[in-house]
C-alpha positions as CSV (number, residue, x, y, z in Angstrom):
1,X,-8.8,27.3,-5.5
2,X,-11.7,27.0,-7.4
3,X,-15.8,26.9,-6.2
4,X,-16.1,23.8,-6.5
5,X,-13.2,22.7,-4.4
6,X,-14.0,25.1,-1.5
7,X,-17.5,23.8,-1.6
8,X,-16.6,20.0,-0.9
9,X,-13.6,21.2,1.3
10,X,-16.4,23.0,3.1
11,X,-19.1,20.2,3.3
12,X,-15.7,17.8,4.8
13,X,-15.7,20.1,7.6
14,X,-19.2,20.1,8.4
15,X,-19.5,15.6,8.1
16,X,-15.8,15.7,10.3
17,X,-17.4,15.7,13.2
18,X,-19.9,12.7,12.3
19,X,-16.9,11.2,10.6
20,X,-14.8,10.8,13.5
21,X,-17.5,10.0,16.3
22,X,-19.8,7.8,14.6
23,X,-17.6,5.2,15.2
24,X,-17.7,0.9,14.2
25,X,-18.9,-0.3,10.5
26,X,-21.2,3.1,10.1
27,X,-18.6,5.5,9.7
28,X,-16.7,3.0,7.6
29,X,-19.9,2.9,5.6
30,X,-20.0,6.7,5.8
31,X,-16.4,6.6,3.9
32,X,-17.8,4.8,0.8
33,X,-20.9,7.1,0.7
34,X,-18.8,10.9,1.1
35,X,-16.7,9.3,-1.5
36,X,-19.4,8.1,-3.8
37,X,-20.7,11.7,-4.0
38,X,-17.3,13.4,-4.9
39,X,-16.8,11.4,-8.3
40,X,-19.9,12.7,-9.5
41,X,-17.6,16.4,-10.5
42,X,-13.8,16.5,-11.4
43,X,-12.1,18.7,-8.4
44,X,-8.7,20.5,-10.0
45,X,-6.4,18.3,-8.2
46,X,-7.7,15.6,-10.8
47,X,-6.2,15.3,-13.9
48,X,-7.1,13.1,-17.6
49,X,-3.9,11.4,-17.4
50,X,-4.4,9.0,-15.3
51,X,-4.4,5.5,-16.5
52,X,-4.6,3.5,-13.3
53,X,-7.8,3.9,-10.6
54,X,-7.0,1.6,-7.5
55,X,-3.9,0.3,-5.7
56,X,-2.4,-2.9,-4.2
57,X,1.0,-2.1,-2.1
58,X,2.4,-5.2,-0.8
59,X,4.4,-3.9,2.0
60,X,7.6,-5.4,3.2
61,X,8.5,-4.0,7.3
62,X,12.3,-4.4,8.2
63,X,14.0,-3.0,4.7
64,X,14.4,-5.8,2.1
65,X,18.5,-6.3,1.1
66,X,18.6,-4.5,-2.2
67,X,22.1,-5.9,-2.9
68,X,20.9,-9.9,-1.9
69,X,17.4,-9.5,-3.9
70,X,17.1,-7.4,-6.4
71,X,20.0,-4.9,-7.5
72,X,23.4,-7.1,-8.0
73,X,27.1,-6.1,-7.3
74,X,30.2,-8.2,-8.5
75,X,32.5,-5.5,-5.8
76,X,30.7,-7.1,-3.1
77,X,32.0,-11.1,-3.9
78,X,35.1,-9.2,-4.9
79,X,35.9,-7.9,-1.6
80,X,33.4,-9.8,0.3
81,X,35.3,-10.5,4.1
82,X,37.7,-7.3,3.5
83,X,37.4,-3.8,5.2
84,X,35.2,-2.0,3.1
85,X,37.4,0.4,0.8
86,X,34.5,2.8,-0.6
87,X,34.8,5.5,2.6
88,X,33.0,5.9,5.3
89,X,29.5,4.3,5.8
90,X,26.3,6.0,7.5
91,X,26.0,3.0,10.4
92,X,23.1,2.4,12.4
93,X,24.7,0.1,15.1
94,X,28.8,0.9,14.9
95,X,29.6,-1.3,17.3
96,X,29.0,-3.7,15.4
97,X,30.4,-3.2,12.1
98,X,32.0,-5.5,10.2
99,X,33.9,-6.3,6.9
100,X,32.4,-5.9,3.6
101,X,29.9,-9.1,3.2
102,X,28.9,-10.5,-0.3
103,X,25.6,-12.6,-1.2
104,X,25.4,-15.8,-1.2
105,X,22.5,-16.1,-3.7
106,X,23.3,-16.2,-7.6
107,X,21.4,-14.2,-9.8
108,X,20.5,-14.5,-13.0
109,X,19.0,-12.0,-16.1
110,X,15.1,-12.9,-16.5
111,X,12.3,-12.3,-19.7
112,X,13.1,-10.2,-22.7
113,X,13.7,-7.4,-20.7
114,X,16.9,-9.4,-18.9
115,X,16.1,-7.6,-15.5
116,X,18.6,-9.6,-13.0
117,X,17.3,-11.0,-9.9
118,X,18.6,-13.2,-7.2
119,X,17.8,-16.8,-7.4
120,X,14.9,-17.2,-4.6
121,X,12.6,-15.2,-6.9
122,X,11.8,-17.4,-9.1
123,X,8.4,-16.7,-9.8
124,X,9.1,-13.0,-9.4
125,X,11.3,-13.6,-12.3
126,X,8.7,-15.1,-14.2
127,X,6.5,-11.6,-14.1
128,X,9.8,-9.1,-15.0
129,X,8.6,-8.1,-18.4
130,X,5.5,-6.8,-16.4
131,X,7.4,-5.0,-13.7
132,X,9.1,-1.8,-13.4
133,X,12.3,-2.3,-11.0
134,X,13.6,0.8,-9.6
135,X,17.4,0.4,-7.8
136,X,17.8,4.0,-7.3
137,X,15.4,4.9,-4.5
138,X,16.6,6.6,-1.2
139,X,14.8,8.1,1.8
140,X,15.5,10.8,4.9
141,X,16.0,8.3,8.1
142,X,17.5,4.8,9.0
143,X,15.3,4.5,12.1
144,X,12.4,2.1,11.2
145,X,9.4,4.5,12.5
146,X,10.6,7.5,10.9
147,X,11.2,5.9,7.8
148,X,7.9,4.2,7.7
149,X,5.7,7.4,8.0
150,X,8.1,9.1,5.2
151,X,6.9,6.4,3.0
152,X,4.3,6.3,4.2
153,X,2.9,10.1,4.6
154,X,5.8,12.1,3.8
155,X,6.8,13.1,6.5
156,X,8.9,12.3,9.5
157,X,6.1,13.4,12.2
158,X,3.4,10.7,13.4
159,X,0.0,11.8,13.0
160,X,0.0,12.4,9.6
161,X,-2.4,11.0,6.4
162,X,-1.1,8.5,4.7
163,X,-1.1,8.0,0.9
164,X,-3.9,5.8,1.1
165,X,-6.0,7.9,2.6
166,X,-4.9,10.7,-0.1
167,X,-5.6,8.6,-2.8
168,X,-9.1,7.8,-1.2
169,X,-9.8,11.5,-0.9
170,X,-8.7,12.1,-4.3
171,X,-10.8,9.7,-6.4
172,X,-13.5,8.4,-4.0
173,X,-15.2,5.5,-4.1
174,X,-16.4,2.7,-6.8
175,X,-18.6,0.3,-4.5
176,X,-20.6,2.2,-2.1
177,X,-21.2,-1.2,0.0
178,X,-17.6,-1.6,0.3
179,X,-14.8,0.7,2.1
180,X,-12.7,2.2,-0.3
181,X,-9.5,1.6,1.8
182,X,-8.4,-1.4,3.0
183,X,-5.8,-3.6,5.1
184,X,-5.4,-7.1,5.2
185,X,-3.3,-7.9,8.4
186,X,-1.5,-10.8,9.1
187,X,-3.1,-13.2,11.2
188,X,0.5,-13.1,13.6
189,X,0.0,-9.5,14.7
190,X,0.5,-6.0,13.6
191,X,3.8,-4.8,12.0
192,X,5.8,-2.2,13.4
193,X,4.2,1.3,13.9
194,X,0.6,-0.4,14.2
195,X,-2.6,1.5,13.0
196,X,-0.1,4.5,11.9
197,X,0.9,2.7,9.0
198,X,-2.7,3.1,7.7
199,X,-4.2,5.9,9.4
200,X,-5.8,9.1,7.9
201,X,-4.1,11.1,10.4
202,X,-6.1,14.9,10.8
203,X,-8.4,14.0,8.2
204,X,-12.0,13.3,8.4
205,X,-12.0,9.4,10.0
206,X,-13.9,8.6,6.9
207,X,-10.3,8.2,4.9
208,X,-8.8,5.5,7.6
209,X,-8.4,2.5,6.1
210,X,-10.5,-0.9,7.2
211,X,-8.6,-3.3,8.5
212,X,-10.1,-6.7,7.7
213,X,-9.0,-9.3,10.3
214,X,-8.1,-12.9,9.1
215,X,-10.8,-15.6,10.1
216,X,-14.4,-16.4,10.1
217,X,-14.9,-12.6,11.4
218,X,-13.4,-9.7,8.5
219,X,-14.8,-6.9,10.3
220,X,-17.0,-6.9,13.6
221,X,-20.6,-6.6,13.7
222,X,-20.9,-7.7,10.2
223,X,-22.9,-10.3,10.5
224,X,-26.3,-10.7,10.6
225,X,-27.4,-12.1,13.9
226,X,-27.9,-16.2,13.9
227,X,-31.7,-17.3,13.7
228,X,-32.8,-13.5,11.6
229,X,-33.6,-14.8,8.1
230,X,-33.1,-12.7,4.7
231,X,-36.8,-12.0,4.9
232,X,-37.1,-10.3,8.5
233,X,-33.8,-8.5,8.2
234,X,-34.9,-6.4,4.9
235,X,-38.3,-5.8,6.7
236,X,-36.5,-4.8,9.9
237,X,-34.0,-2.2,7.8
238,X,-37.3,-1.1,5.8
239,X,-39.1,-0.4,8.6
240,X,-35.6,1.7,10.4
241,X,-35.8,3.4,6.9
242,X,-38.9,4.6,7.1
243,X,-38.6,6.4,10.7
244,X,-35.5,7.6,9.7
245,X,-37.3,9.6,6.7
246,X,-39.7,10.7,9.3
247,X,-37.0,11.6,11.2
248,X,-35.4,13.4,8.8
249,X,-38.5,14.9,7.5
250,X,-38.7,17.0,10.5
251,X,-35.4,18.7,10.2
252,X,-34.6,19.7,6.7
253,X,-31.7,21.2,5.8
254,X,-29.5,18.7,8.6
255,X,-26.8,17.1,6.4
256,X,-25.2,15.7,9.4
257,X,-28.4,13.4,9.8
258,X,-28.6,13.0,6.7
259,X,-25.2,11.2,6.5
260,X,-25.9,9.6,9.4
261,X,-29.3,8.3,7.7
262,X,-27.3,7.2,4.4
263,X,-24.4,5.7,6.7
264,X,-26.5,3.3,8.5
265,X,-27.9,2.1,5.0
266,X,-24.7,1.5,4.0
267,X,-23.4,-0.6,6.7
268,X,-26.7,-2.8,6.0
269,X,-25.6,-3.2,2.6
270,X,-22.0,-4.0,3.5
271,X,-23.5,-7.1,5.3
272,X,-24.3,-8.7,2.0
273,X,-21.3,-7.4,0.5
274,X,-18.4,-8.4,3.0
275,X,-18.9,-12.0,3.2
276,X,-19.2,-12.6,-0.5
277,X,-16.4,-10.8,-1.4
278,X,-14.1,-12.7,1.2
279,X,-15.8,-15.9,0.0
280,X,-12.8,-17.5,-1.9
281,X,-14.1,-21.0,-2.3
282,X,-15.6,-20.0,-5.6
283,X,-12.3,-19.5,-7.2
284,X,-10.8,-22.1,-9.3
285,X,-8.0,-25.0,-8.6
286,X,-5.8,-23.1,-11.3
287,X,-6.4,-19.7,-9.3
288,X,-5.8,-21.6,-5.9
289,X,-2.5,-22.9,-7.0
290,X,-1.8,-20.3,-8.9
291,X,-1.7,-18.1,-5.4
292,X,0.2,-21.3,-3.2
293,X,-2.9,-22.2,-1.0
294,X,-1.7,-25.4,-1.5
295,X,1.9,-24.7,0.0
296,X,1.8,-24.1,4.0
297,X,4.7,-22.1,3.6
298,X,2.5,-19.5,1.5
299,X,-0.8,-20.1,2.0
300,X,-1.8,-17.3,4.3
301,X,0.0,-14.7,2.3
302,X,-1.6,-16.0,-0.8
303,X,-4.6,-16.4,0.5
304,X,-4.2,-12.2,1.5
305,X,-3.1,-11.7,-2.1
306,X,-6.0,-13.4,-3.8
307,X,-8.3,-11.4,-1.6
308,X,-6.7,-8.5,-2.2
309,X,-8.0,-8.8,-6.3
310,X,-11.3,-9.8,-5.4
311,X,-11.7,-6.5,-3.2
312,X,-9.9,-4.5,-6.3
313,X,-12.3,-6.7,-8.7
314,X,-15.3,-5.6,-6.4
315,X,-14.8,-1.8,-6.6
316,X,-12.1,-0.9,-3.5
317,X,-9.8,1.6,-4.6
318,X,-6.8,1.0,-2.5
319,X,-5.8,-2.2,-0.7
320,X,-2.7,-3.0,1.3
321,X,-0.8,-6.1,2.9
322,X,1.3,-5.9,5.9
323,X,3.5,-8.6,8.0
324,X,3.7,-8.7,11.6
325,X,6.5,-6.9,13.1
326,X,9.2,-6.3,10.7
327,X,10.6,-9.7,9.1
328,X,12.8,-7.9,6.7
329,X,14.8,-6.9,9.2
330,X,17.5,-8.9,9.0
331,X,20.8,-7.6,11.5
332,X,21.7,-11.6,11.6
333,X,20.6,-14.4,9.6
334,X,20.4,-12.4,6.7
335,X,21.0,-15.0,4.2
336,X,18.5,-17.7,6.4
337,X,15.9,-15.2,7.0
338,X,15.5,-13.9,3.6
339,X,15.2,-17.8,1.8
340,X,12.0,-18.1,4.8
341,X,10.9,-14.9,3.5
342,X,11.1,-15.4,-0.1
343,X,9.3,-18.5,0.1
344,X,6.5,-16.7,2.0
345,X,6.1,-13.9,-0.4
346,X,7.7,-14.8,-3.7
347,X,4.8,-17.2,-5.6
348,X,1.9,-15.2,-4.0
349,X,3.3,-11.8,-5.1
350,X,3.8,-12.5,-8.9
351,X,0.5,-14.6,-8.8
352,X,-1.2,-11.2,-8.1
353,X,0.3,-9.6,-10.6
354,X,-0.5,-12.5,-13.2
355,X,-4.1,-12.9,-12.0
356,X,-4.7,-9.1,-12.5
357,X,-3.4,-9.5,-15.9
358,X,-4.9,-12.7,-17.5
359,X,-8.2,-11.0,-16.1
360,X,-7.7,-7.3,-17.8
361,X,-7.1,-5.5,-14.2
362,X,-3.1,-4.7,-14.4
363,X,-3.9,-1.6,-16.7
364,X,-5.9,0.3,-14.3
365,X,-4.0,-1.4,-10.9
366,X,-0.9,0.1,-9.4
367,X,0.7,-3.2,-7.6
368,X,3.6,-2.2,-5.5
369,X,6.3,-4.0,-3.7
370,X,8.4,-2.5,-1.0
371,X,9.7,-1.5,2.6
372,X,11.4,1.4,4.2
373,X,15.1,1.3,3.0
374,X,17.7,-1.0,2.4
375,X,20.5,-2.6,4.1
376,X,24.1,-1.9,4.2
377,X,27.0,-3.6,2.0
378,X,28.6,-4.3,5.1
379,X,28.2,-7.0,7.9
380,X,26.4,-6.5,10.8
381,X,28.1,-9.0,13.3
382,X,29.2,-12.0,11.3
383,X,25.9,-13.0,9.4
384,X,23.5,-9.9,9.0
385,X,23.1,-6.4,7.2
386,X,22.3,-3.1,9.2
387,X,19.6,-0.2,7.8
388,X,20.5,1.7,4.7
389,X,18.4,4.4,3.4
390,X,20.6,5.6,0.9
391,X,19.9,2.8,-1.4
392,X,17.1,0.4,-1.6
393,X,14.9,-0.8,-4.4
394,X,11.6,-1.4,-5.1
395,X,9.2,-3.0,-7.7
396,X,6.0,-1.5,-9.4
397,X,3.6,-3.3,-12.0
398,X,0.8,-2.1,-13.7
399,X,-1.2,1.2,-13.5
400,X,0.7,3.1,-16.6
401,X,4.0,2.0,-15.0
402,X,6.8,1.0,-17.6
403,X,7.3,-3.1,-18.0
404,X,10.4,-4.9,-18.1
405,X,12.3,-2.0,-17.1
406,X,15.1,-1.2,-14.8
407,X,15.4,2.5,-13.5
408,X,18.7,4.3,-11.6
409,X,21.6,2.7,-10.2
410,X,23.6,2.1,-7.2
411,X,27.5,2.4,-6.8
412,X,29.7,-0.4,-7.2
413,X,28.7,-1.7,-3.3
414,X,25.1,-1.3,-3.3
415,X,25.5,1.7,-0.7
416,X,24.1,4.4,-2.1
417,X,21.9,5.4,-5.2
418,X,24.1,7.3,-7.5
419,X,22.1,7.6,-10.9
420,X,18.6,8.5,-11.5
421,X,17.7,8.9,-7.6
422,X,14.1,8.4,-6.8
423,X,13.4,9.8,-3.4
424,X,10.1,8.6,-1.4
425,X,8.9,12.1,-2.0
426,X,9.2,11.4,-6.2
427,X,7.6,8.3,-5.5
428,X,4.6,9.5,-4.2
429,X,4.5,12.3,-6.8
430,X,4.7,9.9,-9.7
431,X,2.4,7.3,-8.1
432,X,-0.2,9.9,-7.8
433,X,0.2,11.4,-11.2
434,X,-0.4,7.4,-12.6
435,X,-3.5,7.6,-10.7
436,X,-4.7,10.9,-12.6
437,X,-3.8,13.0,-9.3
438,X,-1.9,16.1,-9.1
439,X,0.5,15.8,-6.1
440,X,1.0,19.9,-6.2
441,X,-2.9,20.5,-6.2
442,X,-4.7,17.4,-3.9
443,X,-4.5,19.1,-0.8
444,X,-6.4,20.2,2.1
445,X,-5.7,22.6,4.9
446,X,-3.8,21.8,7.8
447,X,-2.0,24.1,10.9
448,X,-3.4,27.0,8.8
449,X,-1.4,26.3,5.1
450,X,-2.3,24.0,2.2
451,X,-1.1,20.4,3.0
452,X,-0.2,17.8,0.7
453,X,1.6,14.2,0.5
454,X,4.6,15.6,-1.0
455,X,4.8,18.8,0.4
456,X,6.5,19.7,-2.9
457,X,7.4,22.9,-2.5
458,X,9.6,22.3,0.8
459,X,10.7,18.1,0.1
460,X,11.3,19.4,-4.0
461,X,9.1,16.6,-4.8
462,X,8.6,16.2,-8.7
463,X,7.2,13.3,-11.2
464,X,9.7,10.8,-12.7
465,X,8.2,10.5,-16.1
466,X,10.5,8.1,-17.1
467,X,9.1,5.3,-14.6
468,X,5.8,6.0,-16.9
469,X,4.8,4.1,-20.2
């Protein structure tokens, strides 16, 4: 470990304390502000290679059906209503196991590339030349709160960081009046696993993301009060400045004030910041319909997935959207739910990844589409599909990822990867490495022993260079 790693390692401990109590916007603030200062030298876990510098994961809760969306399988219309004949299947609820069950969607080859997808993606399908569509990914669990921190933090145990708050800690900052992490919930509730799915676990508090709530209201107490003009306010913080240098002035050396100072500074600026960012009525018809804000069926998730490019266009490094509960998972009514889901998420999903484009973002942005694990080839019942996480797929566009192209495959069925497995452990290797961040080398100490995402030395967790361009 070189000096310069120990030293900022060193000056994290002494701000964790500050981090974790100071509590509300300020310590949010704080987080853009320790970040700021760590891009000014290049720690060793940061590498040249990089071509991507911020994130957009688009997160799906339940465990999207690989075999109904994205990763086709004749066998299954073949046999579709017969006893499965592949051997025995890893089932989640036995009793209720049923006969092999085939999709009712068609599915049709898309863009130069000719990437197959299932016919409720049609915009999807209009963005696959941009996309990289990996069919081969598999994961440790079939329970939905293990498997979320695994892909989330790597690891089954809750109360770890997750790979937000990694990323965050690897490359800091670009907007110090803006958090650098941040989660856009749905305005329904929280999906499955709550605050874990975005928490920083045992690291400073200044790594947790900022959720911003849907409404008049992102974040509380960012307002300026009703009646205080522009005018009084900047006297009012000028004036809080000044006895805070006083303040300071008689206790040199303290760099726990002194972050508390610069925190409070922050948060003032964030009040500008905020509410301007979040301001969508600025944007144009094309962008508006371009996102579905004119289709109720989409609207709110497009609205999340136009703000999620103005916060990437205004500096946040890493942004994420979540559903309430966990939609995706469909044990009946797996066809009906997923044509409700697809219509919710479809349009606004590829609109993201076109806006970034057209506007030169999609180079240096990771967008990311995906859930836990898949779902079985099998029926659950008469009408739905139980968890899978030996098979599931995913999408990825932008951020050094290859376009219009199709990595691994399943078996005949769709139940387990079989070629070019990706495990959630390679994925967060290879995400990191397209970031310019070494999974083997970003860590920090934890229950006495280096810590990582990946852990790679016990999960075997290496980069997939052929996912890269």
């Amino acid at each position: 470990m070189n000096e310069l790693h120990e030293a900022y390692r060193a000056a994290i401990s002494r701000r964790a304390f500050l981090s974790r109590y100071a509590g509300g916007i300020g310590s949010l603030a704080l987080a853009s502000m320790m970040s700021s200062a760590q891009g000014s030298e290049l720690p060793e876990f940061r590498t040249k290679t990089g071509k991507a510098k911020s994130v957009i994961c688009l997160f799906q809760h339940g465990g999207p059906s690989q075999m109904d969306l994205f990763d086709p399988k004749p066998a299954l219309q073949k046999h579709s209503g017969k006893p499965y004949p592949g051997g025995n299947l890893e089932v989640h609820f036995d009793k209720q196991k049923g006969n092999v069950l085939g999709s009712p969607f068609k599915f049709k080859k898309h863009g130069q590339s000719g990437i197959e997808l299932c016919e409720l993606l049609p915009h999807t399908a209009g963005i696959v030349d941009d996309i990289t569509m990996i069919r081969s990914m598999s994961t440790e669990s079939v329970d939905h709160e293990s498997a979320l921190r695994l892909i989330h933090t790597g690891r089954f145990l809750a109360g770890m960081p997750v790979w937000g708050s990694w990323v965050v800690y690897g490359l800091g900052s670009e907007n110090a009046n803006l958090p650098s992490y941040v989660v856009l919930t749905d305005p329904g509730g929280l999906p499955v696993d709550g605050e874990r799915n975005w928490s920083a676990g045992w690291m400073p508090a200044v790594y947790q993301a900022t959720p911003f709530r849907p409404g008049k209201t992102p974040v509380l107490d960012i307002k300026t009060p009703a009646g205080v003009t522009a005018e009084a306010r900047r006297k009012q913080l000028d004036w809080i400045a000044t006895l805070n240098k006083n303040h300071l002035a008689r206790h040199p050396g303290n760099t726990e004030l002194e972050a508390r100072l610069n925190n409070f500074e922050t948060a003032a600026r964030m009040q500008m910041t905020v509410p301007d960012v979040l301001d969508i009525s600025k944007e144009s018809k094309a962008t508006r319909t371009l996102y579905g804000l004119d289709d109720p069926g989409c609207a709110e998730y497009g609205q999340r997935c136009l703000l999620a490019r103005r916060l990437i266009e205004s500096g946040v490094r890493f942004v994420q959207l979540y559903m309430k509960g966990q939609p995706w998972d469909t044990h009946s009514k797996n066809a009906e739910s997923l044509k409700g889901l697809c219509a919710t998420t479809d349009q606004p999903s590829a609109a993201l990844v076109k806006d970034l484009k057209q506007r030169g973002l999609l180079d240096s942005t990771i967008v990311i589409w995906a859930g836990e694990f898949g779902r079985l080839p099998i029926s659950q019942g008469t009408d739905g599909r139980d968890h899978n996480r030996h098979a599931f797929s995913l999408w990825i566009a932008g951020g050094g990822f290859k376009r219009g192209y199709t990595h691994g495959a399943t078996d005949d069925f769709g139940y387990a990867s079989v070629q070019d497995v990706v495990t959630v452990h390679d994925l967060h290797a290879t995400l990191l490495h397209s970031l310019g961040l070494d999974h083997r080398k970003l860590t920090l100490p934890y229950d006495g022993r280096e810590t990582s995402l990946t852990d790679a030395e016990v999960t075997g967790a290496k980069l997939v260079p052929q996912l890269l361009s």
